[in-house]
Every structure is written in C-alpha cells, then in structure tokens.
N, C-alpha and C positions, 0 to 999 in steps of 0.2 A: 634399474640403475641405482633406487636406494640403495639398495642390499647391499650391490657390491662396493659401493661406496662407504657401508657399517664396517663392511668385512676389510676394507683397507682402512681404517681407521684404529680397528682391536687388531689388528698386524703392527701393528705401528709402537706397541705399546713400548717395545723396547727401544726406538729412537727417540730421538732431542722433542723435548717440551713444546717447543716453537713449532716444528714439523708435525706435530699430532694437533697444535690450536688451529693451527690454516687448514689441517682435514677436518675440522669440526667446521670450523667455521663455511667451508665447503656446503658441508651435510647441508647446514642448518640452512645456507643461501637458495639451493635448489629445491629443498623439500617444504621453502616457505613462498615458492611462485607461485603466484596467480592461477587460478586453473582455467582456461580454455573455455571463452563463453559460449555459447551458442550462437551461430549467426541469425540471427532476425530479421524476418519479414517485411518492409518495407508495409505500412500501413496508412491509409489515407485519412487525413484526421481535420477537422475543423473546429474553431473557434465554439464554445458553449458543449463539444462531446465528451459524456459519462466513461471514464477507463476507469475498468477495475484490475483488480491481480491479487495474488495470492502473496501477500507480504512477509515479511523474514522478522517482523516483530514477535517480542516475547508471548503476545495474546494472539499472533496470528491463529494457533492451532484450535483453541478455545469459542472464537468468533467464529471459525468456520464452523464447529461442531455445533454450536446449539443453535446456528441458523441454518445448520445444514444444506451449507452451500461451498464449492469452492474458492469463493472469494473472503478477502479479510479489510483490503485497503481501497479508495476510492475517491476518483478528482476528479476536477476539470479543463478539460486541454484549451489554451490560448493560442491562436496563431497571430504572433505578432512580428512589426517591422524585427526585431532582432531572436525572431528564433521561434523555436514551439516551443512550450510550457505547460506543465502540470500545477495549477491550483489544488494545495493540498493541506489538510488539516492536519502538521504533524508537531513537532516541537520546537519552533511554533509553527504556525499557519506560513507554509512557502511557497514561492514561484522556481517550482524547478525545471531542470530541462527536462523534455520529452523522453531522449536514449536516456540520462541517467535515470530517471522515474521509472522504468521501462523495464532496465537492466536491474533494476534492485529487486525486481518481482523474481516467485522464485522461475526458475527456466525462463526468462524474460516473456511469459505467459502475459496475453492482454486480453479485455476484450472490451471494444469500444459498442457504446451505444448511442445515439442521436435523435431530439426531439422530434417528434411527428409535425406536429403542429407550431413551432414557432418559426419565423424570418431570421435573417442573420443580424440584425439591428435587434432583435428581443434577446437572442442569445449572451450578445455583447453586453447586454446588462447585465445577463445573470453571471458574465465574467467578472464584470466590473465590481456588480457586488459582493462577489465571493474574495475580490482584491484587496478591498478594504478591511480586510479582518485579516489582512497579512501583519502578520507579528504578532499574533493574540498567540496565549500559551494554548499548548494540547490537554483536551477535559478525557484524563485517565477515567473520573467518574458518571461521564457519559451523563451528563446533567442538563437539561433542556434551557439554557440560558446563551447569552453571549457574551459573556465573562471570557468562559472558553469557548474551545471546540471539536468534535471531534470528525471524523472524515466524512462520514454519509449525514448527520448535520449539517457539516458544511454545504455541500452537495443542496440538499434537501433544501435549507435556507436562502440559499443562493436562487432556485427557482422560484421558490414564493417571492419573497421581498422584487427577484428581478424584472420576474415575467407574469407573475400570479398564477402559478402555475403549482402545482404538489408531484414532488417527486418523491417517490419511497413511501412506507407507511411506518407510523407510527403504532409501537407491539409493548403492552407490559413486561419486563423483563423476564417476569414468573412465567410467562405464557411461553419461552423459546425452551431448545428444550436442554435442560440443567439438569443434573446429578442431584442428589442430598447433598452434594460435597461441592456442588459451583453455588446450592442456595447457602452453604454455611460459609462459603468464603469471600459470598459478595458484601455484607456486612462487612467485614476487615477493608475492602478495597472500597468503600463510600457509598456502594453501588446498594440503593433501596426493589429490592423486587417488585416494588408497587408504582415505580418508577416506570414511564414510557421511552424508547428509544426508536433509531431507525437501523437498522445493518444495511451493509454493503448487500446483501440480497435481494430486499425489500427493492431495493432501486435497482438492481438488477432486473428484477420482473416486471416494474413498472409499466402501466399499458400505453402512457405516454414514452416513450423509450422505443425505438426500432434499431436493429440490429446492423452494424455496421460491420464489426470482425470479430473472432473470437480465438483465441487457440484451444480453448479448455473443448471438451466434448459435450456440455451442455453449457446456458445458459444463465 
C-alpha cells in the first residue's frame, strides 16, 4: 500500500502544489500508525509478585549481556481497590498500570515470580515499602544507597526492609561479564567495577521466588 501510494505521489509531480501536500500528508499519516500489538495472555497476578521483561531502554541490551540473561527491567505488582500496578524504579520511582507495564516490554513478554515462603499481610509490606520511595529519581549509576534507585534494588530492598527477607544477590560489577570496552566505559558512566550491584537475573533465580508464568523459554 506504501509503494503505491510513493508511486501516486512522484505522478503528481506535474499538478497543483496543494494536490501533491494532502498526498504527502496521506503518506506520512498511514506509514506513521501504530503497528498491531500482540494479543496477550491473560495472567494471574497477586499483590508482592516479581515481573520481569525485556525493556525497550537504551541499556536494555547491555544488562542483558553481561548478566546473561534475557531480562533487563523489574517490579512489583500491586492489586489494589483501583486497578493492578507495577511498582517500579524508573524516572522516577512509579505506580504504573499493569497492561501498560506489560505492553512496554518488548512482545509484551512477562514472567511473573511469587514468594515461597511469605502470607499476603508480609507481601503487603514489601509493597508498601517499595511505595514510599515513589517519586525518588532513577540511579543511572547503580549506587547502593537510597538517594536513588534502580529496578532490582528496588525489588531487592523492598524485601529486606518489608519482610526480612533477601531477594537477588549482590555481584561486583567486574565479576558480570564485560568487554575491555564495557570496563572502559563504566568510568565515564559513574559506574566503579569494584562496586556491588543486583540484576534483574539474580532475582530472577532466586531460591525464594517460585514460578508463576513465563513467556520467555527459560527462566
């Protein structure tokens, strides 16, 4: 349909000005639709459960490679009176909806995990505490404080303080696995190698975590 909409457009060349801007203007309206989501799965979800997904951020690609995982982004789902929600560590710390949260991943890929061992009154905590830190900025340099924060931090903090609980593990940055060219460019970005952090991974594998859905083919 583009094409032959090019090809009526360079026809045109020899009529009125006006008659060749409404065929651009054409082009430009149809070849800038939305593209056609994927329909998604219907997933059962509960207040304090771990969603990951493969995020559409500038460092999605990078987080996944040296944690060698196919995850990048990572929250907390709230079922409350007005809706489901993603607690999440982005710019800043938000409560977003569930489908948008959902749909931003890329192919609206999820995979939900759920504590073994806590009641739904422990969970609640560790929502509540990860709520409080709504409106704090996003820590680009991945700094163990709470100043900022960044996703699996959140995560991770959220269980300790809520439930006493440890989610994810804590990995020297030098230990993941980087390039010569990720260790020279962590310096420019804040990021100390000697520094400890958590990835979306770490909590992904975590032995307190039981598997609730997945789309990805592992893990």
């Amino acid at each position: 349909m583009y094409k032959e909409l090019e090809r009526t457009l360079l026809s045109t060349q020899g009529m009125g000005v006006l008659f060749r801007l409404v065929c651009l203007a054409f082009l430009v309206a149809v070849s800038g639709k939305p593209q056609k989501q994927p329909k998604l799965v219907e997933v059962p979800v509960k207040t304090g459960d771990v969603v990951l997904q493969t995020s559409t951020s500038s460092r999605s690609a990078l987080i996944r490679r040296v944690s060698s995982s196919p995850y990048s982004h990572v929250g907390l789902i709230e079922v409350a009176n007005d809706g489901v929600f993603v607690i999440e560590a982005v710019q800043p710390v938000s409560r977003t909806p569930w489908k948008t949260w959902r749909a931003r991943g890329v192919g609206g890929k999820v995979t939900v995990l759920r504590a073994k061992e806590l009641d739904a009154e422990a969970l609640e905590k560790v929502v509540s505490t990860a709520k409080t830190w709504l409106g704090k900025p996003y820590d680009a340099r991945y700094q163990w404080d709470d100043d900022k924060l960044y996703c699996s931090e959140l995560v991770t903090k959220a269980f300790e303080q809520g439930a006493g609980v440890t989610v994810g593990t804590q990995q020297q940055v030098k230990s993941l696995e980087l390039s010569a060219a990720d260790l020279a460019l962590g310096p420019k970005l804040g990021i100390d190698p000697e520094q400890t952090l958590v990835t979306p991974q770490s909590v992904a594998v975590d032995s307190h975590l039981s598997l609730v859905h997945t789309d990805f083919a592992s893990r």
